[in-house]
C-alpha positions in Angstrom: -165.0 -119.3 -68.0 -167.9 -119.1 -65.5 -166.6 -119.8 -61.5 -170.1 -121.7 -60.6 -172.8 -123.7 -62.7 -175.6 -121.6 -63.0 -178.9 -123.5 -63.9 -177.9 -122.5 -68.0 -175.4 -124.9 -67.8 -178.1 -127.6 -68.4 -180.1 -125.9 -70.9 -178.3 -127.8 -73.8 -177.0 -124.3 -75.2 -173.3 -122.3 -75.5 -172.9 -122.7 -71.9 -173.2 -126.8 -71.6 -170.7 -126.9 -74.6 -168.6 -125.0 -73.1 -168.8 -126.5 -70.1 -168.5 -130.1 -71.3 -165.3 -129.3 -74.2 -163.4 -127.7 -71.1 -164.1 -129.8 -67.8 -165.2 -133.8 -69.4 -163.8 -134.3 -73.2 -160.7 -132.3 -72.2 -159.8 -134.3 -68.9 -161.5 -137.6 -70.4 -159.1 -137.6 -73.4 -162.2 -137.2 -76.6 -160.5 -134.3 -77.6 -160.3 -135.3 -81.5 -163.4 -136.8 -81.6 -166.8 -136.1 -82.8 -169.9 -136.0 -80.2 -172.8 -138.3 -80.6 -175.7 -139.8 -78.7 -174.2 -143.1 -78.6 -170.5 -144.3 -78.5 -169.5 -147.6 -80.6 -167.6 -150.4 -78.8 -165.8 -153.5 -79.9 -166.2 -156.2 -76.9 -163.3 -159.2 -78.0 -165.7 -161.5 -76.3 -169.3 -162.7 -75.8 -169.6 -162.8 -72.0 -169.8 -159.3 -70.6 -169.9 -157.8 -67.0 -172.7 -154.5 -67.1 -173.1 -152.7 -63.0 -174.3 -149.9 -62.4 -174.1 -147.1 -59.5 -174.7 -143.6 -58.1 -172.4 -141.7 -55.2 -174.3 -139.0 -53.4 -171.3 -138.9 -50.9 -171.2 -135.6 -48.6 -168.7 -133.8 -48.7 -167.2 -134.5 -52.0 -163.6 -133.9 -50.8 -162.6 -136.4 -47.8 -159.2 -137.5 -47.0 -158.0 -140.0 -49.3 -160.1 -139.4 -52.0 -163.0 -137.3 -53.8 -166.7 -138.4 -55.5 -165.0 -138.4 -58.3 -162.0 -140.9 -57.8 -165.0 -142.9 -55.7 -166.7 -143.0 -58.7 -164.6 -145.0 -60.5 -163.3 -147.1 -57.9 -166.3 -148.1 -56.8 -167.5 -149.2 -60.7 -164.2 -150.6 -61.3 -164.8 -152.6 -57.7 -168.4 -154.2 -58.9 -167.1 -155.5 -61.9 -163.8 -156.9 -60.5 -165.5 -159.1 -57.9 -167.4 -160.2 -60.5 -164.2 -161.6 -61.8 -164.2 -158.9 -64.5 -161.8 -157.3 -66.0 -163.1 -153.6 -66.5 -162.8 -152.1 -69.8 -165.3 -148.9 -70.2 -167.3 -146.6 -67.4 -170.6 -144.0 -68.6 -170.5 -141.4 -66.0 -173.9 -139.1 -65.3 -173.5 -135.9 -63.4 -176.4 -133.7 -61.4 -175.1 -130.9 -60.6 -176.4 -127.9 -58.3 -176.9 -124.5 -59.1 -174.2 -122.7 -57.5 -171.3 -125.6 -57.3 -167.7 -124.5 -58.1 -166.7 -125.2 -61.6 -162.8 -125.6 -59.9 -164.3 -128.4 -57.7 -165.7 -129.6 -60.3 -162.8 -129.7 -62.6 -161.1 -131.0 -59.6 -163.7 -133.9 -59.3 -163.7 -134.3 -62.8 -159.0 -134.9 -63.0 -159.4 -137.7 -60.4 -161.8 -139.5 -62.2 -159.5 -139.4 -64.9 -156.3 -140.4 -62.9 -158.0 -142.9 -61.3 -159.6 -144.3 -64.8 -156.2 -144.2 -66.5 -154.6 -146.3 -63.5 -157.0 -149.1 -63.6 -157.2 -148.8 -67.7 -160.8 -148.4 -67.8 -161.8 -145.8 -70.6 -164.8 -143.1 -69.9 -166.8 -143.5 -73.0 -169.9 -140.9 -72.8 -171.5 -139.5 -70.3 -174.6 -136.6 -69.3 -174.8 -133.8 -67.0 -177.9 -132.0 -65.5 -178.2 -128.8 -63.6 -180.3 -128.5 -60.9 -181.6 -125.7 -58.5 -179.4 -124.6 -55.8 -180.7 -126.5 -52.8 -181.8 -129.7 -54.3 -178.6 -131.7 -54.6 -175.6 -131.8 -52.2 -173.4 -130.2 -54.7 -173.1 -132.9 -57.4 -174.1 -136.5 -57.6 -172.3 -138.8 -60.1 -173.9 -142.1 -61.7 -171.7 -144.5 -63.4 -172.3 -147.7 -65.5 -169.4 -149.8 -65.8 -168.7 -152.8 -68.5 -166.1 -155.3 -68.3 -165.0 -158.8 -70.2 -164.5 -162.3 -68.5 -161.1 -163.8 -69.9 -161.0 -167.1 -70.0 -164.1 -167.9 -67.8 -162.7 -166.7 -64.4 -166.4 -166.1 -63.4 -166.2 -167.2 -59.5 -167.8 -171.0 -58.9 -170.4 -169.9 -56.2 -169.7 -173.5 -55.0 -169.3 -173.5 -52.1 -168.0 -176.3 -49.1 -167.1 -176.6 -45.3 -163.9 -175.3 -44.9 -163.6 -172.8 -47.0 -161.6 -169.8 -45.9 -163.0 -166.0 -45.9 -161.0 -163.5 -46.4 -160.4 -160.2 -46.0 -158.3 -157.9 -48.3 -157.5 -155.5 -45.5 -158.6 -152.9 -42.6 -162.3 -152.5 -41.9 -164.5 -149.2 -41.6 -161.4 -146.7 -42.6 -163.6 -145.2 -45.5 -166.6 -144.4 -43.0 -165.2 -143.3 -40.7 -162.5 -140.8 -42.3 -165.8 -139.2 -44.6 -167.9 -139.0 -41.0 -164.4 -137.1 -39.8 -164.4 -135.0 -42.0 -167.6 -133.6 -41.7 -166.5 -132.5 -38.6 -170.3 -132.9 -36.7 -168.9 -134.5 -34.1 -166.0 -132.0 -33.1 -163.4 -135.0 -33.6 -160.5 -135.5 -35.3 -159.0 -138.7 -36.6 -156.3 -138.9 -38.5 -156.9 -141.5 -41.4 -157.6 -141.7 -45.0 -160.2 -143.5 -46.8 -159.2 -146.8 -48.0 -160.7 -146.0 -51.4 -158.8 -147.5 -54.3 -159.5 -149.8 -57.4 -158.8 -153.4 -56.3 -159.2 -155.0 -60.1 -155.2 -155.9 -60.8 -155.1 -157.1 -57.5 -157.9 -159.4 -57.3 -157.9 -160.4 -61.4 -154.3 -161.7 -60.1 -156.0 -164.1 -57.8 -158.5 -165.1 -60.3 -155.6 -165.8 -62.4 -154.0 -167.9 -60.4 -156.4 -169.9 -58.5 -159.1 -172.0 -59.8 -161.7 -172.0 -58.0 -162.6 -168.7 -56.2 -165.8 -169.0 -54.1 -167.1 -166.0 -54.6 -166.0 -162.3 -53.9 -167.4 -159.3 -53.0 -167.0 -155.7 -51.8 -168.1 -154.6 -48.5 -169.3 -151.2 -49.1 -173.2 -150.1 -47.7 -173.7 -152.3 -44.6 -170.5 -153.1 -44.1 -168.2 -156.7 -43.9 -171.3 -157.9 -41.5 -173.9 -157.1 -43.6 -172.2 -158.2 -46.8 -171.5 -161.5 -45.0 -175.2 -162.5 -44.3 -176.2 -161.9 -47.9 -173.8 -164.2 -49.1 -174.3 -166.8 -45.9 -178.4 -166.1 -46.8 -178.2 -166.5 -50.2 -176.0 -169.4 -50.7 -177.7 -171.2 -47.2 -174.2 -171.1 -45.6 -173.3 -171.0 -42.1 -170.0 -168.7 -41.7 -168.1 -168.6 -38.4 -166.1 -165.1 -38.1 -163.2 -165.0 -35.6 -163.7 -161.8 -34.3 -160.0 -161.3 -32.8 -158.3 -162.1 -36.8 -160.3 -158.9 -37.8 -158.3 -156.4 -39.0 -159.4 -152.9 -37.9 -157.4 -149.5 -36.9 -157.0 -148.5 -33.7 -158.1 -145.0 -35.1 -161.2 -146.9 -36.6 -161.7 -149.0 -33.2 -161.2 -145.4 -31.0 -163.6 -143.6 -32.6 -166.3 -146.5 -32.8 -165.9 -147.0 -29.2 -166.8 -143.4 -28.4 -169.4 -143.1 -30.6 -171.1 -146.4 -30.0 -171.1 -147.4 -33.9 -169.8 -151.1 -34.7 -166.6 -151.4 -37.3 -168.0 -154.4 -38.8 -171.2 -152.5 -40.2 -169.2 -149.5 -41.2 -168.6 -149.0 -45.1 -165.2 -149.4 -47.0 -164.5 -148.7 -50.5 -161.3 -150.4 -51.4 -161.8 -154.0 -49.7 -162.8 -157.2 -50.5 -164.5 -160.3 -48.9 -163.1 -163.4 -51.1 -164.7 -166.7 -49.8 -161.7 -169.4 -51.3 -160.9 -173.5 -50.4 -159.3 -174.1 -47.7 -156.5 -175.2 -49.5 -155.7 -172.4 -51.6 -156.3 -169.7 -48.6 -152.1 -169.6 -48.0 -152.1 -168.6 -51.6 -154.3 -166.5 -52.3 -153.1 -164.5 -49.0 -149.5 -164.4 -50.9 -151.2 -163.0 -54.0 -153.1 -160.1 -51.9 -149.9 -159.0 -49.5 -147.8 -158.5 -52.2 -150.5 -155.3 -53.8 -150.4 -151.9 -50.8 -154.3 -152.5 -51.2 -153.6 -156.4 -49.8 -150.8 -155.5 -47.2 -153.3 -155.8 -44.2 -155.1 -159.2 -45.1 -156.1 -161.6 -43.4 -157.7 -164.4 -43.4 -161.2 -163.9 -41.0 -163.0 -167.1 -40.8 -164.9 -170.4 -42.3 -167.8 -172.3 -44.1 -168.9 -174.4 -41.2 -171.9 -175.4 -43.1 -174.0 -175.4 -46.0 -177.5 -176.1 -44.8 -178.3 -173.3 -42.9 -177.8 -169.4 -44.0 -176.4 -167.7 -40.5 -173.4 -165.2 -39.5 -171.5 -166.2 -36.2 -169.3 -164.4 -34.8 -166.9 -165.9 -32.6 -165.4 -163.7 -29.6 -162.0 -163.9 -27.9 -164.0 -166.0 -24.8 -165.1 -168.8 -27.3 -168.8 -167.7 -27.3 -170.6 -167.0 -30.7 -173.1 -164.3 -31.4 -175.3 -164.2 -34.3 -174.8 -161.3 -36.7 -177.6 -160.0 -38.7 -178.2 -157.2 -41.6 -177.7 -153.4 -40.5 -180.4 -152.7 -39.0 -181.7 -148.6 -39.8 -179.0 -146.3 -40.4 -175.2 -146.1 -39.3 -174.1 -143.2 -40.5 -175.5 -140.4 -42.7 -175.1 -141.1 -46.6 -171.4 -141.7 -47.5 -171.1 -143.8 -50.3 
């Protein structure tokens, strides 16, 4: 077979069957099946979970992790805060002119690792060839569905008191991808936290009744994550900003570079927003999963009137938080 796409890859003919029969059915698991425009599904239940996303993340390879496991993480991810459980993934590939078919391949196997471990199943799919030049090697757009078992659909009720969490360390995945691209002539040493949090946080839908609401701090960051939910639900939240958890690699190299851990992006964390009387628990639930081990639980609902982020500093004094503002970093996610 061919070492590089070449632009008859997408031209629908010998080559794109080739190419599909040999990288997607054969690491997807459609050997024995026939190929049609459409696939057929059986949902057990009426109320469905649909996202959809694209990764344009550059480079493809980081420590930790590639597109391709990112892809499905990060599907898997949506729907679980949703309170989903994640049953099927569609995955579209653009892919340049040029790009290794073993990288691909490679790209390809972790997207079917990481599938298999979470037991979603890759159900169709495209792919597209484009001129060398106009994509950063390949880009990768997923739609994931998922079921809601016995209505665990988080309450978005929400009171004063209630605890925020955090399912781990802040800002690991932007900064290992921005280490990698080696710009900056610095090396840390620290893997993305990208991993699929859905048996983890279906357990805590399973076990307490009334989660808030839960989300995944990806784009923006915990900060900016935080004032959608404060803005959209008209809630003042109070972040202690010593209870943080955040790397002292990820705190080094934010220092020197003059970028802020709480707007940096993750990909394998979770904001959960919980009464205050179930926080102890649910922090039981999380620590006992490697993607929970660094919890913690980060602040409050000191209101409900007034949509506002505060973050309170080791001194006492609060600071209001707001949205990124521009750009962080270059596009990693």
């Amino acid at each position: 077979m061919e070492k590089r796409i070449s632009l008859a890859h997408g031209d629908g003919g010998e080559l794109s069957h080739r190419l599909i029969k040999s990288v997607f059915v054969e690491a997807f698991g459609h050997n024995n099946e026939a190929m049609f425009d459409a696939s057929a599904l059986t949902i057990p239940v009426r109320d469905i979970a649909v996202t959809t996303d694209s990764f344009v993340i550059k480079p493809v390879f980081f420590p930790g992790g590639s597109i391709g496991k990112l892809a499905v993480a990060g599907t898997v991810n949506d729907l679980a805060v949703s309170g989903a459980k994640p049953l099927y993934l569609t995955c579209g590939f653009v892919i340049e002119e040029g790009f290794e078919i073993s990288d691909l391949r490679a790209i390809v196997s972790d997207m079917a690792k990481e599938a298999k471990k979470t037991g979603v199943t890759i159900i169709a799919g495209d792919t597209k060839v484009v001129e060398r030049g106009s994509a950063d090697g390949v880009y990768i757009n997923t739609t994931g569905i998922g079921i809601y078992e016995n209505g665990r659909k988080p309450s978005l009720q929400f009171t004063e008191g209630d605890a925020v969490i955090i399912s781990g360390t802040i800002g690991d995945h932007g900064i290992a991808v921005l280490a990698e691209r080696g710009e900056l002539g610095i090396s840390v040493p620290i893997d993305s936290d990208c991993a699929s949090l859905n048996t983890m946080l279906l357990k805590v839908c399973e076990e307490i009744d009334d989660v808030r609401i839960m989300r995944d701090p990806t784009r923006g960051g915990l900060a900016t994550t935080l004032v959608e939910i404060a803005e959209d639900f008209s809630l003042t939240i109070v972040l202690n900003e010593s209870s943080i958890p955040v790397r002292e690699e990820v705190h080094g190299m934010c220092e020197l570079i003059g970028f802020d851990p709480l707007y940096i992006a993750n990909e394998g964390k979770a904001i959960l927003i919980v009464p205050n009387e179930h926080k102890d628990k649910v922090m039981e639930i999380l620590l006992q999963f490697p993607e929970g081990k660094d919890a913690a639980v980060i602040g409050e609902v000191t209101g409900t009137e007034k949509g506002q982020l505060l973050l309170e500093t080791p001194l006492g004094s609060k600071r209001l938080l707001t949205r990124l503002a521009g750009m962080m970093l270059p596009r990693i996610c």
